[in-house]
C-alpha positions in Angstrom: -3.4 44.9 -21.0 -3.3 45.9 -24.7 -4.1 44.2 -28.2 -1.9 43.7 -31.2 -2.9 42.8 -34.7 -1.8 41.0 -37.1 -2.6 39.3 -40.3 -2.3 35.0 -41.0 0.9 36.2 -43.1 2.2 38.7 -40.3 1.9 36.0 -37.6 3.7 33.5 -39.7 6.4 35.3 -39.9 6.5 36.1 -36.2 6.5 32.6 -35.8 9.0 31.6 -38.3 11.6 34.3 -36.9 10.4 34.1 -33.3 13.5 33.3 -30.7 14.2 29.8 -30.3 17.1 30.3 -28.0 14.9 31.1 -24.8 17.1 30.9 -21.6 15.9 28.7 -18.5 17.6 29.7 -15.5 17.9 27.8 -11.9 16.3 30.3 -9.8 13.1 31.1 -11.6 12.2 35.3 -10.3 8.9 35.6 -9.9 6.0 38.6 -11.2 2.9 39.2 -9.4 0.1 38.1 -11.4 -1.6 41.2 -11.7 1.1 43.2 -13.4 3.4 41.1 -15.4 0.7 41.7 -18.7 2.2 44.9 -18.6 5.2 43.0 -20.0 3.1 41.3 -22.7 0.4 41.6 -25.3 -2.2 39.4 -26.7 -1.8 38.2 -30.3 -5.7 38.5 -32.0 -5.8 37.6 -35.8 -8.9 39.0 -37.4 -10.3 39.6 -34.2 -9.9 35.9 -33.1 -7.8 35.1 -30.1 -4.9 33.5 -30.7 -2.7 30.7 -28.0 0.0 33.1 -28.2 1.7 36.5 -26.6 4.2 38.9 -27.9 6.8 40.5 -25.7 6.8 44.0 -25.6 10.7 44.7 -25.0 12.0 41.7 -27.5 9.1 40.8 -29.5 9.7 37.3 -28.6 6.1 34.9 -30.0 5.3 32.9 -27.0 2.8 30.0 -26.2 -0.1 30.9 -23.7 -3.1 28.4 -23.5 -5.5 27.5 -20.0 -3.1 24.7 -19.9 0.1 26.1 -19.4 -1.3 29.5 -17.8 1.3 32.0 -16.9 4.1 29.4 -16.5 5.8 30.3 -20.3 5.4 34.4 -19.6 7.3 34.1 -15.9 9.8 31.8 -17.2 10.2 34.7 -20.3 10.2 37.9 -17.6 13.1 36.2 -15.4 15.2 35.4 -18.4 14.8 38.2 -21.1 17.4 40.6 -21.2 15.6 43.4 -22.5 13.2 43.7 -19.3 14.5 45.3 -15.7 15.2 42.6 -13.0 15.9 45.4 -10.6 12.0 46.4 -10.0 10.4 45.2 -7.2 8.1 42.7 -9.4 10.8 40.6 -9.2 12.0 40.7 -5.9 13.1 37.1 -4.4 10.7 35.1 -2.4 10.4 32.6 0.3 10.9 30.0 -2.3 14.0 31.1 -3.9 15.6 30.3 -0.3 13.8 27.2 1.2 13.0 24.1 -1.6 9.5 23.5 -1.4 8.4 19.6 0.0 6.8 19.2 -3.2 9.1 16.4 -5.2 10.6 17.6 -8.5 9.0 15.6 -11.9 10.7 12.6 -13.3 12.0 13.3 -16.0 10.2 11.8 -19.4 13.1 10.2 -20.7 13.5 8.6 -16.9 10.3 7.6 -16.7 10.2 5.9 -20.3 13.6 4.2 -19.3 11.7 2.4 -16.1 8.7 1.4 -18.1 11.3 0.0 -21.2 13.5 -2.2 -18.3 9.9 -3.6 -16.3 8.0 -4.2 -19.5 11.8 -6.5 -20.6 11.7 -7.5 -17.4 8.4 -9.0 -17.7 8.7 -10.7 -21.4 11.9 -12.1 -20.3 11.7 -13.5 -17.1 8.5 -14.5 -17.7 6.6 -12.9 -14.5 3.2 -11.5 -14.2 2.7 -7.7 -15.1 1.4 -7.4 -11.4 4.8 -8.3 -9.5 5.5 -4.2 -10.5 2.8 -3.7 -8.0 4.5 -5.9 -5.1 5.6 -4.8 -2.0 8.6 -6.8 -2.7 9.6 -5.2 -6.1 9.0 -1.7 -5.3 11.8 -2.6 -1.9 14.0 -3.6 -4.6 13.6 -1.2 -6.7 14.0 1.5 -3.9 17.2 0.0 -2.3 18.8 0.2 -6.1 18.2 3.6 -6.5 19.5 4.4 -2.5 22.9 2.6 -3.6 22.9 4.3 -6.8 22.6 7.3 -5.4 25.3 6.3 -2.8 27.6 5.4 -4.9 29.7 8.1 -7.0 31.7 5.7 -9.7 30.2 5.2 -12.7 31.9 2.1 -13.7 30.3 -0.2 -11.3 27.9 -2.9 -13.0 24.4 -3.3 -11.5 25.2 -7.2 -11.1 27.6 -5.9 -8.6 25.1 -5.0 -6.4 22.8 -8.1 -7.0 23.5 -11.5 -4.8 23.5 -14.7 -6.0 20.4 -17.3 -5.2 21.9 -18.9 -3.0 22.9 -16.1 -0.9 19.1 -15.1 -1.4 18.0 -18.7 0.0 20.6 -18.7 2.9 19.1 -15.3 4.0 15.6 -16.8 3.5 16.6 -18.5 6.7 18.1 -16.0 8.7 14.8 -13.6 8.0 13.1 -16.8 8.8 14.7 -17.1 12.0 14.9 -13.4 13.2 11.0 -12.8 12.7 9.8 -16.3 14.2 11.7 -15.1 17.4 10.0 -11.8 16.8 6.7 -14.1 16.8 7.4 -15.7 20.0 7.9 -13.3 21.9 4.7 -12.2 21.3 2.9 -15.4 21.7 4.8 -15.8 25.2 2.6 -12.9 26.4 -0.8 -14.2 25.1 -3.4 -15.5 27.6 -6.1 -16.0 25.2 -5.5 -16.2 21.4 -7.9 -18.4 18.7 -6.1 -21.0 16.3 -7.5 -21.8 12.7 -6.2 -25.1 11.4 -6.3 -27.2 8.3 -4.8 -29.9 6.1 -4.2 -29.9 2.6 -1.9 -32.2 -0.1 0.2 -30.7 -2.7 -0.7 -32.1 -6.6 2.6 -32.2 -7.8 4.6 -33.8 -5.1 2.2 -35.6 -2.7 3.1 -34.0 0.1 1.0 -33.1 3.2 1.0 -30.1 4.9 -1.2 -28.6 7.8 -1.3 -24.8 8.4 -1.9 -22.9 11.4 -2.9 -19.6 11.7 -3.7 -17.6 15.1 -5.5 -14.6 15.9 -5.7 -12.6 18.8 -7.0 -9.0 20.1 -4.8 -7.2 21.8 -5.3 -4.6 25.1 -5.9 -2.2 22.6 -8.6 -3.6 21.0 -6.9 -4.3 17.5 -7.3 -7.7 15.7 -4.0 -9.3 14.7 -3.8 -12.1 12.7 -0.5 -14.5 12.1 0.5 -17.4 10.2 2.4 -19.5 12.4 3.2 -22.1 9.4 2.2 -24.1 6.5 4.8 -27.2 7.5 5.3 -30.4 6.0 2.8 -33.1 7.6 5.5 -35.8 9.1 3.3 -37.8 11.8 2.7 -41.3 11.9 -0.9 -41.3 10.1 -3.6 -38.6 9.5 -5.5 -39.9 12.4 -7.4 -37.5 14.9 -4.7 -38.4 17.6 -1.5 -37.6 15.5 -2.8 -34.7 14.5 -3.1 -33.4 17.3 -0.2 -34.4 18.9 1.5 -32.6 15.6 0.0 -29.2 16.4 0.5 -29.2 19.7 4.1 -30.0 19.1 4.3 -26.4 16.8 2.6 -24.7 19.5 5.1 -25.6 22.0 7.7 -24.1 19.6 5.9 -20.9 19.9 5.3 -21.2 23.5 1.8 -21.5 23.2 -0.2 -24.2 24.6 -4.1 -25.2 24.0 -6.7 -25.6 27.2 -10.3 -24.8 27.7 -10.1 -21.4 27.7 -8.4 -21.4 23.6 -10.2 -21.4 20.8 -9.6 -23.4 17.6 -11.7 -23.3 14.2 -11.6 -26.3 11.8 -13.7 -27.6 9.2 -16.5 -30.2 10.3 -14.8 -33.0 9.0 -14.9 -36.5 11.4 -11.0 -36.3 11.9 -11.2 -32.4 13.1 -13.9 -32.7 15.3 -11.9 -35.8 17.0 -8.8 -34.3 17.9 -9.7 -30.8 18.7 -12.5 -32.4 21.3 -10.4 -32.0 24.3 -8.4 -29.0 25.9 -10.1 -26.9 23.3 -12.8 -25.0 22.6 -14.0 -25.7 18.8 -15.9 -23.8 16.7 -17.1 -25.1 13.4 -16.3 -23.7 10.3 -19.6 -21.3 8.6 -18.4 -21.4 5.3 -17.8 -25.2 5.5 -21.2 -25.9 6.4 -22.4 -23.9 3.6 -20.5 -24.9 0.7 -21.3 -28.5 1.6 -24.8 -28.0 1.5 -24.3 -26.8 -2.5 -21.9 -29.3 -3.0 -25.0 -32.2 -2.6 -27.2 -29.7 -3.9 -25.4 -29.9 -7.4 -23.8 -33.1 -7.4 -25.4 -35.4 -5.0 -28.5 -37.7 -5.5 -28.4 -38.8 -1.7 -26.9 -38.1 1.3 -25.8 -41.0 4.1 -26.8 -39.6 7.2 -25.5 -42.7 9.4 -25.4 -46.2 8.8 -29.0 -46.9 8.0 -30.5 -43.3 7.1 -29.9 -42.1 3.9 -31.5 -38.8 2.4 -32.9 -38.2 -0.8 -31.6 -35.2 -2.4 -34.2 -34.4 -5.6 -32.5 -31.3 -7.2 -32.5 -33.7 -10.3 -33.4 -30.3 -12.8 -30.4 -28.3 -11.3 -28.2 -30.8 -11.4 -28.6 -31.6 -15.5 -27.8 -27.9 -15.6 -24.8 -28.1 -13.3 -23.3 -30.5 -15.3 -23.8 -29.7 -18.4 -22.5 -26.1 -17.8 -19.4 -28.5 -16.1 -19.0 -30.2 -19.0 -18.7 -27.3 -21.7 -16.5 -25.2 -19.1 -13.7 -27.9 -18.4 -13.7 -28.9 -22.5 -13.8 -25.0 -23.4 -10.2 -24.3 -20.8 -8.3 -27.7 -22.2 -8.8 -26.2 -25.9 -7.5 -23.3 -24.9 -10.3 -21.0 -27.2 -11.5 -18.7 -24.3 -9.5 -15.3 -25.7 -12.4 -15.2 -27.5 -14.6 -14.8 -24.8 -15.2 -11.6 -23.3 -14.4 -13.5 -19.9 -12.3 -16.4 -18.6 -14.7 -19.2 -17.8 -13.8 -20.6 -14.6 -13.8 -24.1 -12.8 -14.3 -24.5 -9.0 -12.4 -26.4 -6.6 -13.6 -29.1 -5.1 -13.0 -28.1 -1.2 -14.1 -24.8 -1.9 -17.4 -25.4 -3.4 -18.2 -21.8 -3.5 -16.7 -21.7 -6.4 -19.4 -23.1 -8.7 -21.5 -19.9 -7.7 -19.1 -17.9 -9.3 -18.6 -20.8 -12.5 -22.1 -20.5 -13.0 -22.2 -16.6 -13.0 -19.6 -16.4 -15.8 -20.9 -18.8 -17.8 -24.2 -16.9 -18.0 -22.7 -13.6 -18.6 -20.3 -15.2 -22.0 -23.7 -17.5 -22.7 -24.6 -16.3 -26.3 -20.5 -16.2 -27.2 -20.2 -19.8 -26.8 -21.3 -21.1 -29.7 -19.0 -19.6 -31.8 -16.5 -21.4 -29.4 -17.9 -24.6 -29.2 -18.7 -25.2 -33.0 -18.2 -28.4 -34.4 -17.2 -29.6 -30.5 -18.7 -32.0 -28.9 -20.2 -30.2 -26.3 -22.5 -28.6 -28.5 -25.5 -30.6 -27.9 -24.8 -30.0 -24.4 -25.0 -26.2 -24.8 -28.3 -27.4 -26.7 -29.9 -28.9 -23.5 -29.1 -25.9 -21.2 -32.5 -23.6 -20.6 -31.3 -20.2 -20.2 -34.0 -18.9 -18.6 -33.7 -21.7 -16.0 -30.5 -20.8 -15.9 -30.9 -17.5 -15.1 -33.2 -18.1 -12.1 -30.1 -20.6 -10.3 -27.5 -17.4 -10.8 -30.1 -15.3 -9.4 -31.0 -17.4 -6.8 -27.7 -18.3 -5.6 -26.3 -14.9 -5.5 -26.9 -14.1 -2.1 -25.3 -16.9 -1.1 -22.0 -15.9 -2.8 -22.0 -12.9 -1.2 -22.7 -14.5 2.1 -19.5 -16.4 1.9 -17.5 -13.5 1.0 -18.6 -12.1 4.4 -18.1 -15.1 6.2 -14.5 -15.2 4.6 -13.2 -11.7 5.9 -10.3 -12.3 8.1 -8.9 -8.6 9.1 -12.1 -8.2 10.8 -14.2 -9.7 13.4 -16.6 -12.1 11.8 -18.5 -14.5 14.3 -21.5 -12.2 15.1 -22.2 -12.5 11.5 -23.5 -16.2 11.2 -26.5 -16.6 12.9 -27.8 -13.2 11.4 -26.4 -14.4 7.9 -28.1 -18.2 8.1 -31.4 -17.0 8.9 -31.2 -14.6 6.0 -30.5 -17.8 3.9 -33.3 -19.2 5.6 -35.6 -16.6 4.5 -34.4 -17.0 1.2 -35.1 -20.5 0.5 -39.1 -20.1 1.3 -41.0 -20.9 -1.4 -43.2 -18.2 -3.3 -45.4 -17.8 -5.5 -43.9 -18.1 -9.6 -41.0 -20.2 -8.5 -40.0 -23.0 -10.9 -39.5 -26.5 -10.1 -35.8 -26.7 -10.4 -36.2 -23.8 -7.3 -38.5 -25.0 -5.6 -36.4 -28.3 -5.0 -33.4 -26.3 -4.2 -35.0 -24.0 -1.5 -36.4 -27.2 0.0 -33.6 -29.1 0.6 -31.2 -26.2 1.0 -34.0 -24.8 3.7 -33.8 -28.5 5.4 -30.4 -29.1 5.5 -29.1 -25.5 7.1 -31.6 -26.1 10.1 -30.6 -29.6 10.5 -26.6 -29.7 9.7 -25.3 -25.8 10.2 -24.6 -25.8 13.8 -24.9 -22.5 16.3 -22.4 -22.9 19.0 -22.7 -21.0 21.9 -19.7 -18.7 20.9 -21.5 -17.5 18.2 -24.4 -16.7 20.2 -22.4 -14.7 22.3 -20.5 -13.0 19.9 -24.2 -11.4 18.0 -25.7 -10.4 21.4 -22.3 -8.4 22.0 -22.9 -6.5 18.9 -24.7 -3.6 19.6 -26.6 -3.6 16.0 -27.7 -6.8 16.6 -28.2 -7.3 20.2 -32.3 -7.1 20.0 -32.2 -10.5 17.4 -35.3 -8.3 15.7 -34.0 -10.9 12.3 -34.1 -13.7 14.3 -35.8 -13.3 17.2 -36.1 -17.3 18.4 -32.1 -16.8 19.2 -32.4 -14.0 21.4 -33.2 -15.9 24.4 -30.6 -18.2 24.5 -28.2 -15.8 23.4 -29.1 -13.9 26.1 -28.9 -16.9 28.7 -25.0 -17.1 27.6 -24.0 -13.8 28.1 -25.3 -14.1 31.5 -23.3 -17.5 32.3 -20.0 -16.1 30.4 -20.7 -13.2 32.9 -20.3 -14.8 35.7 -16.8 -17.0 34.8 -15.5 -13.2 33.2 -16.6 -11.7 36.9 -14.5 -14.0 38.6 -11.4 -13.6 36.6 -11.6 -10.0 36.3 -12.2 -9.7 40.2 -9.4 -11.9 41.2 -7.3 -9.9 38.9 -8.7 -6.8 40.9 -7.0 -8.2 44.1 -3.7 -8.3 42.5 -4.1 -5.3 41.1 -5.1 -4.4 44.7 -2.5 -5.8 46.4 0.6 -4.3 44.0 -0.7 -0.8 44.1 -1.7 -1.1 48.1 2.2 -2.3 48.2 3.2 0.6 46.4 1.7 3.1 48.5 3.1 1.3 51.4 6.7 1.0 49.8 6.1 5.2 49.2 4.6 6.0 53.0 7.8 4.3 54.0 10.0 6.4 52.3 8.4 9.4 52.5 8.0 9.4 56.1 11.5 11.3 57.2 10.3 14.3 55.2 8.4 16.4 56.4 4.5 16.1 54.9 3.6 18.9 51.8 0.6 21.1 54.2 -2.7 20.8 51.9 -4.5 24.2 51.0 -7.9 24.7 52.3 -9.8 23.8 49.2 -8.2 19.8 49.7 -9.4 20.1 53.4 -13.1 20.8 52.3 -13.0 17.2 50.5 -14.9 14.0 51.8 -11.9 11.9 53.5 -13.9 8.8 52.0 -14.6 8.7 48.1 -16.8 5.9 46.6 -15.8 5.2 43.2 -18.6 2.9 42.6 -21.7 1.8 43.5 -22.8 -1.3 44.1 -25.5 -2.7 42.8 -28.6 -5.7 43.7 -28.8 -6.6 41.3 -25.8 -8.8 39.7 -26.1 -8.5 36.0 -27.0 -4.7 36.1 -24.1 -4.3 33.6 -25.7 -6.6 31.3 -29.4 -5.4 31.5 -27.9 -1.7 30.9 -25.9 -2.7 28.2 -28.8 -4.3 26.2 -31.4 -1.2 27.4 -28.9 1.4 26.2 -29.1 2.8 22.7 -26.2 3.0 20.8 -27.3 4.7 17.4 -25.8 8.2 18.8 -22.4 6.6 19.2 -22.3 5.0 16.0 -19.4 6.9 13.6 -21.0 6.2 10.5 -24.1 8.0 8.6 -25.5 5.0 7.4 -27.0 2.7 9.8 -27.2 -0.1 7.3 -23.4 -0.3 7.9 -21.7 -2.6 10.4 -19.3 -0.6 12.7 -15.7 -0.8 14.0 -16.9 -3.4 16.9 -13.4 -3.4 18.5 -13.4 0.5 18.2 -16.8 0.3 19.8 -15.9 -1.8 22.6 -12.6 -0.3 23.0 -14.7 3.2 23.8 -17.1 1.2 26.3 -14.6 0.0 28.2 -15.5 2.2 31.2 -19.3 2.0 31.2 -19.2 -2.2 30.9 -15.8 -3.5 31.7 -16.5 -7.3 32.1 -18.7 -6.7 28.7 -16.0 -5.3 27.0 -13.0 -8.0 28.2 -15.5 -11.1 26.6 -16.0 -9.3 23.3 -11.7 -8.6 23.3 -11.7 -12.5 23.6 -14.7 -13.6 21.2 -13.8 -10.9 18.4 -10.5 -13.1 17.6 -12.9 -16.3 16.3 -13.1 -15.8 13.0 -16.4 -17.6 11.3 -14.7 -19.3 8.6 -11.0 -21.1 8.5 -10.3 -19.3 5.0 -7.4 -17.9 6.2 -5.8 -21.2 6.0 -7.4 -21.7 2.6 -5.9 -18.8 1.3 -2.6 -19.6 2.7 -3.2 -23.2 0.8 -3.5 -21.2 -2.6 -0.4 -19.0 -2.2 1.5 -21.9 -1.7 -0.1 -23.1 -5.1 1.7 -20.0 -6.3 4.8 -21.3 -4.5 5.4 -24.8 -5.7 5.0 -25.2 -9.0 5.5 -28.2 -11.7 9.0 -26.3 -12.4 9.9 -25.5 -9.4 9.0 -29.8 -7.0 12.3 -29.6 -5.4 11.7 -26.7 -3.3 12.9 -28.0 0.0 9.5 -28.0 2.1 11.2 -26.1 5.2 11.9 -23.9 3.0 8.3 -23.5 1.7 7.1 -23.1 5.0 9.8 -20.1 5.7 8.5 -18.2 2.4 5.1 -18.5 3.1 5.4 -17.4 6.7 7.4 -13.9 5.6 4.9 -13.2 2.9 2.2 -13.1 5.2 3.7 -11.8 8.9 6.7 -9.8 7.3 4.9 -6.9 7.0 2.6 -6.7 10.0 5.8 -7.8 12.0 8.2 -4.9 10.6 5.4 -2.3 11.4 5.1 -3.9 15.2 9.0 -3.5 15.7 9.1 -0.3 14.5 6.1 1.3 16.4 7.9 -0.6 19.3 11.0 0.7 18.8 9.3 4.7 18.2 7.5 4.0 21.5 10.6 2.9 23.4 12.8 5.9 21.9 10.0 8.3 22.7 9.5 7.5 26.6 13.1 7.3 27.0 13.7 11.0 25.4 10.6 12.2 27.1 11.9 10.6 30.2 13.9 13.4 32.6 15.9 13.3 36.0 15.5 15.9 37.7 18.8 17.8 38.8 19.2 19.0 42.3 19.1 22.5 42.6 22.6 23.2 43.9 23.9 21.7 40.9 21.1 23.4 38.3 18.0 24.6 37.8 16.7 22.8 34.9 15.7 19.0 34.1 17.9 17.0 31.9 16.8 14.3 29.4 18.0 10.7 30.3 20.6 9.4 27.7 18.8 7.5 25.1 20.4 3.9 25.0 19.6 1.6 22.3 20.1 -2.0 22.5 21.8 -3.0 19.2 20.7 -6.2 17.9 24.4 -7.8 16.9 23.0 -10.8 15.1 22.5 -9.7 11.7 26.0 -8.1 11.8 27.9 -11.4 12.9 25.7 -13.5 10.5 27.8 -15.1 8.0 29.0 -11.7 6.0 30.6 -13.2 3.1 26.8 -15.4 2.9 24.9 -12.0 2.6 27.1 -10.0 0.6 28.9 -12.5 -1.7 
């Protein structure tokens, strides 16, 4: 590779007069990288490199940089006249006959285009600059570009390919329909599944409306969680026995029906724990009893116990705090000054007191910006009264609580063995120490009082900690181990029975089978074994059995699992369906209990977060939203998804073993096997549904 020269008025002229008319061609030809510079030279100005190279047979000025590499000299070589094409350097390769995977760029002018018609899209319709980001949008945005694409005619309008609303709410009901079936037939094979239920009344019309969500492992291990509906409440009263009669009513819809053996979770309120008593198994909700316990730790000056007890709260200091920050937070969002904030201050809600925690947080974090907000307000002299430093020490003492009811709340993951562990952290946290202040030490007192005496530890989630293997030993809470311990051996011996009378008719089908295949095998003439099969015992014990009846049990809780563990970290929890999906060999009765308990999730904030979607849903412009209809959007926002994915995988799995499938031909006719013709079932509903309703 050689030099070239030039002075500042030598290379402005070279630049001035340099070729502007270079030629890109389709089918870009291709030098090896280690002699194209042969082709070139380097353009130094007073011995200073310059971003640019000459071209030796046209003296053409081109553009080199790190940036662009080689990419300007190749495209140069396979379009310059002046240079040979017939030399080997350029020779075609592999890629000048297959396209490569890789997809070509958008164009610039494309992509500016898309961002000009979603940010008008936005200002005009008035929708949130995160519905680009849906799942919904982007499937609308891809099925526009497939029919562009299909279609060849350039005079057709885009609002001839978009359908009117009220095509758009009659096929609400069909996809309604076609999934809920889809939903049923899956409940129809369930024989143990966990419900979370819950009531809640919409502000702007009054209405009532209970949700019901279930959840349920399957034989695979793998959690699956559906909502089965947010429907308008229509019973009698809100009494223990009509609600219950209304949700077992939607079960039997879905073919699902409630009995000792179910699980449901609720909050603790009277009315819940009345009519999920019976034909149920119940298990309190962790998050409920938590944020209670704040809710009269900040707002409550006693607490009625029964009829004739009443308890004394004394967190007088952290309430004046409480509601002083209340105050300034609710008259700082109606004057609509918090743009000049760094953050959005933030109210709770009132049935998800967890909120406050986070209310609280905020507030300290914009403290010394609120006085420029709240000049000449009245809340002014309650800004006065607040002690930051006092405040400080609530935030920092209530944030392990936040982020214990974030882990209660998970719900695509097994949560159950987490509350016992979790409250006696909280426990631990409310002793008192050295330094604290007043205002703390009330709230560790009460708080420390009320979670041993009001946050109860059902059996369920006993069981559910001693089946995980990081947490089997209780070494954080150690007066729980014993009893935990006590269940697991009485679950045992109910899970025994099943399993072995399953066993039987496991037994008896397969002994059938081999009878059914002795039968008509016995005209042919028997395969002769080689002598290696002969040398085998005729009798083969596949197990052993053992004295002692919980065996499985006391191995499970000797073994050591740290080796099997996937992740580094042993401060991590682990995949405990994955875990017990892998140990389903070494403890089988084990492993069938923690399928079952692993679908109770800790908290019922799965229906709370259904609750604030429909918030989303209906609002003050939008009351005479139909509430069927209500219910149908909310169940295909949330099972759409998981659903589609279920049919599909079904539908692979189905196509696969029926390809993979052969008949054997005999071997007068050939002497290969030929694949079975794939049928496929064609669902003829969505073809006869009311045409002119979906394309009109």
């Amino acid at each position: 590779m050689s030099k070239k020269h030039f002075s500042k008025q030598e290379l402005e002229q070279l630049i001035e007069d340099k070729d502007s008319s270079i030629k890109f061609v389709e089918k870009k030809k291709t030098l090896r990288s280690s002699e194209w510079w042969k082709y070139f030279h380097i353009i130094f100005v007073n011995s200073d490199r310059q971003q640019y190279v000459s071209c030796n047979k046209c003296k053409a000025l081109l553009l080199h940089s790190s940036f662009n590499g080689t990419n300007n000299l190749r495209t140069h070589a396979s379009s310059c006249s002046s240079i040979d094409k017939s030399k080997s350097l350029f020779q075609k390769t592999v890629h000048d006959f297959y396209s490569s995977s890789k997809q070509s760029p958008i164009p610039l002018k494309v992509k500016l285009s898309v961002t000009e018609a979603c940010t008008e899209f936005c200002a005009l319709d008035g929708r949130a600059f995160e519905v680009i980001k849906g799942d919904g949008f982007k499937n609308l945005a891809k099925a526009l570009f497939d029919a562009g694409q299909a279609s060849n005619k350039s005079s057709i309008e885009v609002t001839d390919f978009l359908p009117h609303p009220t095509t758009i709410s009659r096929n609400i009901i069909r996809l309604y329909e076609q999934y809920k079936n889809q939903l049923i037939d899956i409940c129809t094979k369930l024989t143990n599944f966990c419900l979370i239920v819950d009531q809640w009344t919409e502000a702007h019309t009054g209405i009532s409306y209970c949700g019901i969500a279930l959840r349920y492992v399957d034989d695979d291990y793998q959690l699956f969680t559906f909502i089965l509906g947010c429907f308008p409440y229509n019973a009698i009263s809100h009494s223990a026995q009509h609600l219950r009669e209304f949700v077992n009513k939607i079960l039997e819809e879905f073919k699902l029906q409630l009995d000792s053996s179910k699980f449901v979770v609720t909050d603790n309120e009277p009315k819940m724990l009345s009519a999920f008593r019976e034909k149920c198994t119940r298990i309190g909700c962790a998050d409920h009893y938590l944020n209670k316990q704040l809710q009269h730790a900040f707002e409550s000056d006693q607490i009625h116990l029964n009829k004739s007890i009443i308890e004394k709260v004394d967190c007088e200091l952290a309430q004046n705090v409480f509601r002083h920050v209340k105050k300034i937070v609710s008259s700082v969002r109606r004057s609509h000054q918090q743009q000049k904030l760094s953050r959005k201050l933030q109210i709770y809600s009132e049935t998800r007191f967890g909120g406050a925690l986070i209310m609280l947080d905020i507030f300290r974090e914009v403290f010394f910006q609120l006085p420029e907000v709240l000049i000449n307000s009245k809340t002014m002299n309650d800004f006065n009264l607040i002690d930051k430093e006092l405040l400080d020490e609530i935030c920092d003492f209530f944030g392990p609580f936040q982020e214990i009811l974030d882990a209660l709340s998970v719900d695509q993951e097994p949560s159950c063995h987490r509350v016992i562990p979790l409250k006696q952290y909280l426990m631990n946290e409310c002793e008192v120490k050295e330094g604290d202040s007043t205002a703390i030490v009330q709230l560790k007192l009460f708080l420390a009082r009320r979670m041993k005496n009001v946050w109860y530890i059902s059996d369920y989630h006993r069981l559910a900690t001693v089946l995980h293997p990081k947490l089997k030993n209780f070494e954080r809470c150690i007066g729980e181990k014993e009893k935990s311990i006590n269940v697991l051996k009485q679950e045992f011996e109910i899970y025994k029975l099943i399993n072995s009378s399953s066993f039987k008719n496991n037994l008896h089908s397969v002994q059938a089978t081999v009878k059914t295949s002795l039968t008509s095998t016995a005209d042919t003439t028997p395969k002769r074994k080689n002598p290696w099969s002969q040398c085998f015992d005729s009798k083969v014990n596949v197990t052993s059995q053992s004295s002692d009846p919980y065996q499985e049990i006391n191995d499970y809780l000797a073994a050591d699992f740290s080796q099997t563990s996937s992740d580094n970290d042993s401060s991590d929890d682990i995949d405990l369906l994955l875990f017990w999906r892998q140990q389903q060999a070494s403890f089988p009765i084990l492993s069938s209990m923690a399928k079952v308990v692993c679908a109770i999730p800790a908290s019922n904030t799965i229906i709370e977060r259904l609750f604030s979607t429909a918030k989303n849903v209906v609002t003050e412009k939008r009351t005479r939203l139909d509430c069927e209809k209500i219910n149908q959007m909310l169940f295909l926002q949330k099972n759409m998804k998981t659903l589609k994915e279920l049919s599909n995988s079904d539908f692979r799995r189905k196509r696969t073993a029926s390809m993979s499938s052969t008949t054997t031909v005999s071997s007068e006719e050939s002497t290969c096997t030929a694949p079975k013709q794939l049928c496929i079932d064609v669902d003829d509903t969505f073809n006869d549904f009311n045409k002119e309703n979906i394309l009109d």
